[in-house]
Steps between C-alpha positions, in 0.01 A plus 500: 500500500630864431520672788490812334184466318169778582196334432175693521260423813187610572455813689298499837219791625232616695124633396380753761162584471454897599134546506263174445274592326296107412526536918608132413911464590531808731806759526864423529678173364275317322737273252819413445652423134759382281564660143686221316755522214205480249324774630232323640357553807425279794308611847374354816214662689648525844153621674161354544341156579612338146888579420556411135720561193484641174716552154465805285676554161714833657520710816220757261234216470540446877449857622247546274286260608597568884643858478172670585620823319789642707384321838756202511870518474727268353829477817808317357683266661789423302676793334710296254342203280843359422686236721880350521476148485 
């Protein structure tokens, strides 16, 4: 294996809802993310009774479906999307 090589990983982040307005997740954290290579976009619902995942074709699609205008923020995680192997 080169030990030299940068291979691209997926980038982690944070939804925070600002205002609910659907009255449905609340304020605050409400998902956490992964933007892969591809673009696409995975989350996990991290509030309420049923915690579940979903895909989305880019981190656009995602927010907006669950963007509610300018009310939720995207927080990242991970500044760089390239690792050292």
């Amino acid at each position: 294996m080169n030990k030299n090589k940068r291979v691209k990983v997926g980038k982690r982040f944070l939804l925070k809802r600002v205002v609910d307005d659907s009255g449905v997740s609340g304020t605050g954290y409400v998902a956490m993310g992964i933007e892969w290579p591809s673009g696409k976009v995975t989350i996990e619902w991290i509030v309420g009774e049923h915690i579940s995942q979903e895909s989305h074709e880019s981190l656009e699609d995602c927010m907006a479906i669950h963007g509610h205008g300018d009310h939720t923020i995207v927080e990242w995680i991970d500044r760089l999307n390239t690792r050292k192997i």
